[in-house]
Structures are given as C-alpha cells and as structure tokens.
N, C-alpha and C positions, 0 to 999 in steps of 0.2 A: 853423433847421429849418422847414422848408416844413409847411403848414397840415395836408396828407394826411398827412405824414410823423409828424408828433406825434399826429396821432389812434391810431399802433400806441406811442404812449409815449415818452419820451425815452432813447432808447437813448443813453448817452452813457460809461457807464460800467461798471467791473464786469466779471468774466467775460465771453467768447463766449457761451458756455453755462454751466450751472449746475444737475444734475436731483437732488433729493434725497428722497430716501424716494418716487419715481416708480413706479404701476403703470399696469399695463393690463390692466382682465381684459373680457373678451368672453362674453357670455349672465350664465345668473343659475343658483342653486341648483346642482344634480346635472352640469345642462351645460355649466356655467361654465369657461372655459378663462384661465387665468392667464398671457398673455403677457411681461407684466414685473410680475417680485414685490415690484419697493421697491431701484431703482436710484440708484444717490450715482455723480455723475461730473461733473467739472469742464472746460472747455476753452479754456484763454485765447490771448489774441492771438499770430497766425502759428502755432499748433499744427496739426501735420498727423498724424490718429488715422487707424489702420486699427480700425476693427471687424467681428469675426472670430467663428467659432461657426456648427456646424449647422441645417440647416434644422428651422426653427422653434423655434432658439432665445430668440429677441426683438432679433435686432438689427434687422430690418425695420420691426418695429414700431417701433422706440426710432427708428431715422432719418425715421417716416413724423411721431413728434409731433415732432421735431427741424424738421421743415420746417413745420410748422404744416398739416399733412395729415390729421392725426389728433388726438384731445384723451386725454389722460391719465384714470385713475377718480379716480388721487388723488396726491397728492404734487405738489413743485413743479418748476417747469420756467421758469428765471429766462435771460434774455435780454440781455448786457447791464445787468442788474440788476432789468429788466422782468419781471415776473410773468407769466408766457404765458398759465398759465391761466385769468387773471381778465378775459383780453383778448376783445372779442364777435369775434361769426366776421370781420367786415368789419376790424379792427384786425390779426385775421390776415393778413385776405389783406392790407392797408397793408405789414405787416413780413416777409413774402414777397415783394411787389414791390419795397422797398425794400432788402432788406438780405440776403435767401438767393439763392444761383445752386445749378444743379438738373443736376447728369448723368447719364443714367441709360443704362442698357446697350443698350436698344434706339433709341438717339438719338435719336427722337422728331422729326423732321423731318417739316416740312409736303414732302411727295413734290414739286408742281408747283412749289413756290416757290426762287426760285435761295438760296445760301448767305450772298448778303449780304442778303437777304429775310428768311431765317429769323433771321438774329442779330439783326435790327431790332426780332422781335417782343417783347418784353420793353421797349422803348423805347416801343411805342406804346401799351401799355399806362399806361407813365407818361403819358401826353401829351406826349413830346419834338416838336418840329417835322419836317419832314422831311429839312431838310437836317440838321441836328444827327444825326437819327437815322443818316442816311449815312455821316455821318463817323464816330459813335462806333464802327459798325459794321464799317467800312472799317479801323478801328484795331483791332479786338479781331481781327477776321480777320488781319491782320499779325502781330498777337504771337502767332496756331497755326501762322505758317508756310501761309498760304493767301491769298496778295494774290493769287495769280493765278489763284485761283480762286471769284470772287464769285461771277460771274455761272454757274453752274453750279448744276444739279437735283441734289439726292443720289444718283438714277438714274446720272447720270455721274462721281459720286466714290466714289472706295474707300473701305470700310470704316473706315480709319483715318482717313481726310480727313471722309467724314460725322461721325466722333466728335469730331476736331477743330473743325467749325462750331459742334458741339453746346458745346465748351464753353467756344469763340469766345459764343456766345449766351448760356452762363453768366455768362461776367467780363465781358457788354458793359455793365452796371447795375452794376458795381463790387461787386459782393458785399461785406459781412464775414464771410459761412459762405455757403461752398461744399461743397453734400452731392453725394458722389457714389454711385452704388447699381450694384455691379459695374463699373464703366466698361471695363474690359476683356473683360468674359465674353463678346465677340463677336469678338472679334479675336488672330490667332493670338502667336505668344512674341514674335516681332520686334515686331510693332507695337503688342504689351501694353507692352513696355520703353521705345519710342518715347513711347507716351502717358504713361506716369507720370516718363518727364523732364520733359516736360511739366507735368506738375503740379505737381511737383518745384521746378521754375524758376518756376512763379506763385504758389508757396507763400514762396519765398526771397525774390525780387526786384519783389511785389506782398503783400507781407504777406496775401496771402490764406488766412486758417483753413479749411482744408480737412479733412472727416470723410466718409472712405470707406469702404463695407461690400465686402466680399471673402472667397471661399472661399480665394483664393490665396494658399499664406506668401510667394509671391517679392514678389508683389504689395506685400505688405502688410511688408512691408521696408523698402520706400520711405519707410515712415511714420516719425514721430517716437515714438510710442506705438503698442502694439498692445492692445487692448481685448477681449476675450475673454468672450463674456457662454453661457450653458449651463442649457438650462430656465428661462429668463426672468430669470435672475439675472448678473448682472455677475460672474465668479467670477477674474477676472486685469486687471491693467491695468499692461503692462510697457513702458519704453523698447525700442526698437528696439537689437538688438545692435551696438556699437560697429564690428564689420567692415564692417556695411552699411552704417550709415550715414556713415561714411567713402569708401566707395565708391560709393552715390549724390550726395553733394555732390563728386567727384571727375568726374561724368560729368556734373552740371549745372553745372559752369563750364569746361567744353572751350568 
C-alpha cells in the first residue's frame, strides 16, 4: 500500500460498509432537526443496494457520510473495518480518491472538456502520469460503450452518453464503493433501463459494490437489496424479489 494510501488506514478487511447506532442531527435545542436517528446497516463485497424513501427521509444524508462528504453526530461508520469517524478531514479525502467512485444525476461534467478529459480527472488527482492516465481512461470509456466517443464535449453527447462518461470517470480509479445519487433522474425509461445494465454488468463482472439512492421501484429492482429508510430511520431492508432479479441477470448476460 502506497504512503498516501495508508494515511486514510489500512483498508484491507472487513465489511464494505458498516454503520451502527449512526446519527445526524443538524442545529441544536428547539431547532434541531434529526436526519438520521441511530442507523445499523451493513454492506459487503459486490452488494448492489437500492436506497429508497421520501424526501427528507435521510437517505441523502446517509449516502453524503457514506462518501465521506458529510461526518456523522455520533455512531459508527466502519470502512473496511476503518473507523471513518476517527479519520482527520485529509484521511477522508485519501479514502475518497482511493477507493469511492461518485455518480450523480446531473453528471457533473467539466462543459469544455472532451469525455476522455473528464474521466482522466480523478487520475490527476492521484498523480498518475499522462500517458498512464490515457490509457486507463481510454479503458474505462470502452467498458460504457464510448471508444468512439473520446474526444467529444458533453454539448455534443446525449444524455445517456454524458452519464455513461460520468461513470466511465467513476470506475476509472477502480472503486470498491461506487455511490450513485439518482443516476437516472435525468434520463428518460429507455435509457434509465440502458444504464442500470450497465451498472448491473460492472457490479457482476467487476466486483464493484455499488449503493444507489432512487425514488424509482423499477430502478431500484435492479438491486440486490432494497433499503427503505422513513424519518431518518432505517425502517425496511429487503432482498430484491426473485422475478427481478432473475430477469435482470437474464438481460446482463445477452
């Protein structure tokens, strides 16, 4: 393990995730708002969770300290078996660049930069070289279905292709949790179903643990677990029904 890398801890073992007795309350006394009451949820390797629930239930919050975006009031939030919240803010960002890939609905694309540009960014942050950085990027574009579209602004790609660089730019740093925050809330039924094969197929044949938040039940289908949290409380946590998910691994190995 590289120098930068063990400064966010020796992830090595343990659970993906791990949150136990987890809150988050925002302000103080009268106007104190309870986003999460004291959440227990576990998520081990190649799990793919839909988390699901009303606005302003707490699953926003719950995905923001999941990424190291946000810090908890109290309870624990284990990593790999890392203790997240004893870690200083710069140990955060170490195990954000290291080991979280990031999707989010409004794709987040630099406008003027072509699509093998943007999936590079996450590389230069490590300090990869450049050519390195090319190639990795030049690969992860191939596994969305877009070698022929590097060298292309978001301006010139559709909707679904801009979401595909996005999360070309997710898995180009290898993740081992990949959060995704609506990934389809932008894109119409065809190319919601196109991108969660997608997911689908880098969750199956890249062990990548993927945990996505969604209004959508079809969406959230897709999932191995669907996660159900209700006034900041965790109140369901179900396997996905047997129909589906038979019929999603039927549709990512055509």
């Amino acid at each position: 393990m590289r120098t930068d890398q063990a400064a966010a801890g020796s992830v090595d073992s343990g659970p993906v995730v791990e949150l136990v007795g987890l809150t988050k309350v925002y302000g103080e006394g009268d106007t104190a708002i309870v986003a999460l009451g004291g959440i227990d949820l576990r998520i081990d390797d190649g799990d793919f969770v839909a988390i699901m629930g009303p606005s302003g239930s707490g699953k926003s919050t719950c995905m923001n300290i999941l990424g190291c975006l946000d810090t908890p009031t109290s309870g624990s939030y284990r990593f790999r078996g890392i203790e997240v919240t004893t870690l200083t803010r710069n140990q955060r960002a170490l195990l954000r660049r290291y080991y979280l890939g990031f999707v989010f609905q409004g794709y987040n694309l630099l406008e003027r930069t072509t699509a093998i540009e943007n999936v590079e960014v996450p590389l230069i942050y490590r300090g990869l070289p450049a050519d390195e950085r090319r190639r990795r990027a030049r690969e992860a574009l191939a596994v969305v279905g877009l070698e022929s579209r590097e060298d292309h602004t978001p301006s010139q790609l559709s909707a679904g292709q801009q979401q595909r660089v996005a999360i070309a730019r997710a898995i180009v740093s290898e993740p081992t949790l990949l959060l995704a925050d609506e990934p389809t809330g932008n894109l119409d039924s065809k190319l919601s179903d196109e991108l969660m094969h997608l997911l689908v197929d880098l969750n199956r044949t890249r062990n990548i643990t993927i945990v996505m938040v969604t209004h959508d039940p079809d969406m959230a289908s897709y999932a191995h677990r669907q996660v159900r949290f209700h006034d900041g409380m965790l109140v369901a946590d179900e396997p996905t029904s047997h129909a589906a998910a038979v019929a999603t691994t039927e549709v990512s190995t055509r």
